[in-house]
N, C-alpha and C positions, 0 to 999 in steps of 0.2 A: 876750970872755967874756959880756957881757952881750947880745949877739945871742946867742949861743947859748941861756940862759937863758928866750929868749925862745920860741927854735924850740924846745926842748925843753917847756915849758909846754905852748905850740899844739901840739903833737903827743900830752902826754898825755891834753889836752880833746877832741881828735877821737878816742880811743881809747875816753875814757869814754864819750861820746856813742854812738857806733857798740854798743858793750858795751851802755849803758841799752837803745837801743834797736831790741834783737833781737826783738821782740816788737811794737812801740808800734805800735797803731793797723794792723794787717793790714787790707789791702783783700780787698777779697769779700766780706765775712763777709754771710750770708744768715740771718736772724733767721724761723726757721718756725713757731716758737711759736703766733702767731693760728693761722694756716693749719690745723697739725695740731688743736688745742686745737677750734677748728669742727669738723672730722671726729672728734668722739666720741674716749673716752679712750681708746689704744692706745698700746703699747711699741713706740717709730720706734727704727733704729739713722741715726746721724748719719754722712751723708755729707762729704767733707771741704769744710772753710770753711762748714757749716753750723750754728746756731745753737738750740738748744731751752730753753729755761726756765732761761740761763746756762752751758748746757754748751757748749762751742764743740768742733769739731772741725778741728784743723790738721794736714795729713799723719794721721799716724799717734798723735796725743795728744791728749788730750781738756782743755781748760783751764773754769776756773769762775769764774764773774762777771766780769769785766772784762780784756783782757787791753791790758797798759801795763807801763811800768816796768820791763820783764827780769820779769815775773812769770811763775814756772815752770810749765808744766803739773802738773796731778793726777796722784799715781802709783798705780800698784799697778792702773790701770786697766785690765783685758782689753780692748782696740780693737777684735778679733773680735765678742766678745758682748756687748759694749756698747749699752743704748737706755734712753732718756729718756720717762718718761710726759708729753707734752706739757699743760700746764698744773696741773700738779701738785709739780714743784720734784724729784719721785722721780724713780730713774733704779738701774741697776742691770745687771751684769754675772754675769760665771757664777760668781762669789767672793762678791761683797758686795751690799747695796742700799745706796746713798746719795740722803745729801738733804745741805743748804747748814745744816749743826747753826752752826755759825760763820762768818762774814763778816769777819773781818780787813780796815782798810784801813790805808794806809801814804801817807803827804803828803811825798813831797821834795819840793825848793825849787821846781825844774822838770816835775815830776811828780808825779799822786796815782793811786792804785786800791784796788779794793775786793776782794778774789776770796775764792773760796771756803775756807777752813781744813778744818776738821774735817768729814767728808763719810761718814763709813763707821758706819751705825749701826746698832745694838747687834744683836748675837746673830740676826740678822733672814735671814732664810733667803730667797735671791733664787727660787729656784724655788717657791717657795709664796707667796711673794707677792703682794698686790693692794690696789688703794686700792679705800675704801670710801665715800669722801666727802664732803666738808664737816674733807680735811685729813686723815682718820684713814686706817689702812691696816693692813694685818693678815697676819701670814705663816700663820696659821692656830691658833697657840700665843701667838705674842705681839700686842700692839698698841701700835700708835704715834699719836701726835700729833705733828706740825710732823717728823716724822723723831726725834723722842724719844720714847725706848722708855716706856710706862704701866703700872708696877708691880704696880697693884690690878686690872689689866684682863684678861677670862678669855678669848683672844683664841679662843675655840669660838662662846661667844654671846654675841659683843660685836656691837653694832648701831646705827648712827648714826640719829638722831631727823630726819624731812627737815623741813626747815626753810629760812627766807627768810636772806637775807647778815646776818653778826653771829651768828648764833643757831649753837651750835657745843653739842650735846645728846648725851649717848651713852649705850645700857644694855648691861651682860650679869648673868648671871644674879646678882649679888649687887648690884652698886650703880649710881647714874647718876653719869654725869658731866657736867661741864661743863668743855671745854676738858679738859684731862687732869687736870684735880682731880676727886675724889668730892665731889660734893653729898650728904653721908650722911644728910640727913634727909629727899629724897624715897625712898619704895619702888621699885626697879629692876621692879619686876614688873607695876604696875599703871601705872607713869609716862605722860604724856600730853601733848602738845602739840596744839589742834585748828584748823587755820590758819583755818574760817570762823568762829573766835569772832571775836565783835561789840567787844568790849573789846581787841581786839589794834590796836596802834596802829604805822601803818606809814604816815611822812611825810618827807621828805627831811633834815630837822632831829631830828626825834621817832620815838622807836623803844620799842615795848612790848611784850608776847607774854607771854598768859597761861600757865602750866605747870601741872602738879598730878599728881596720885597719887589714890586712894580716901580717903585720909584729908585733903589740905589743898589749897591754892590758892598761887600767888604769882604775881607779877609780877614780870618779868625785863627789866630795863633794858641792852642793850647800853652797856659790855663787861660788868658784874662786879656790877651790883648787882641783887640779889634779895630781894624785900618778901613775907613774905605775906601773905594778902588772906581776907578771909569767901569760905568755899567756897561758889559756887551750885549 
């Protein structure tokens, strides 16, 4: 009886195992992210066992961020019309446009991973769709950040401010943003960024950049803090 007990255990430990791991660690995988991400921004469709800004393609299903654990691929995916904006995290098929809105991970004893959750966002219209830069992207009606949809934003004359890394600036015709918040005390109309100003501080440590309107000045400290300053 208690050999048996034994063979039976060892039999249900090689069942879990084999079960965990349908998924863990596939060989091949080809990460093309640099690659494409160098070749200017364009909608690749992922060939199988290839890799873009976390979307992986195995066979016929597309998985997101890490694949370990028995973690399932992403559903609701068209395979056909599927492609990745390499170095942008967007990606989008002839139903939805997704981005990584959540990152779930999961620690067993033996294994951890990280993958993608909640990926389908909001109201976004894959055929009209296009990133604009510095994160923001626009189906022509609405506007997003990071893949969340921006409420106050008039996605006609919405326009990203260009700017050095940190510096994340947007107008349309009523307010500016920063990050997907309003800044409501700059003017949207007259707002300004001028990168050969003198007082802009860009050091590896040290991050500064003056901003302004017709009416005021401030100084913008990467991430979040904003001073004003005597307008020159």
């Amino acid at each position: 009886m208690k050999h048996l007990i034994i063979i039976l255990t060892f039999t249900l430990f090689l069942t879990s195992c084999r079960g965990q791991n349908k998924y863990f660690e596939p060989n091949g995988i080809v990460d093309k992210t640099t690659e494409y991400s160098k070749n200017g921004k364009s909608w690749v469709s992922l060939k199988n066992k290839e890799s873009i800004d976390g979307y992986t393609r195995i066979g016929d299903s597309i998985f997101g961020g890490e694949i370990a654990c028995n973690v399932e691929p992403l559903k609701g995916i068209d395979i056909e019309t599927f492609k990745v904006l390499a170095g942008t995290s967007y990606a989008k098929d002839k139903n939805n446009v997704y981005y990584p809105l959540e990152q779930p991970c999961i620690d067993y004893e033996d294994c951890g991973v990280c993958y993608y959750g909640k990926i389908i966002m909001e109201s976004a219209n894959p055929e009209s769709f296009k990133y604009l830069g510095k994160e923001y992207a626009t189906d022509g009606k609405n506007v997003y950040f990071r893949g969340e949809l921006m409420l106050s934003a008039d996605g006609e004359t919405f326009k990203v401010i260009n700017g050095p890394e940190f510096f994340f600036f947007a107008t349309d015709k009523n307010h500016v943003f920063k990050h997907n918040e309003k800044f409501g005390i700059a003017d949207s109309k007259t707002f300004y960024y001028d990168k050969t100003d003198k007082r802009n501080i860009v050091r590896e440590y040290e991050h500064k950049f003056i901003i302004g309107d017709k009416n005021k000045e401030w100084e913008f400290i990467p991430p979040n803090t904003i001073n004003e300053i005597k307008k020159e």
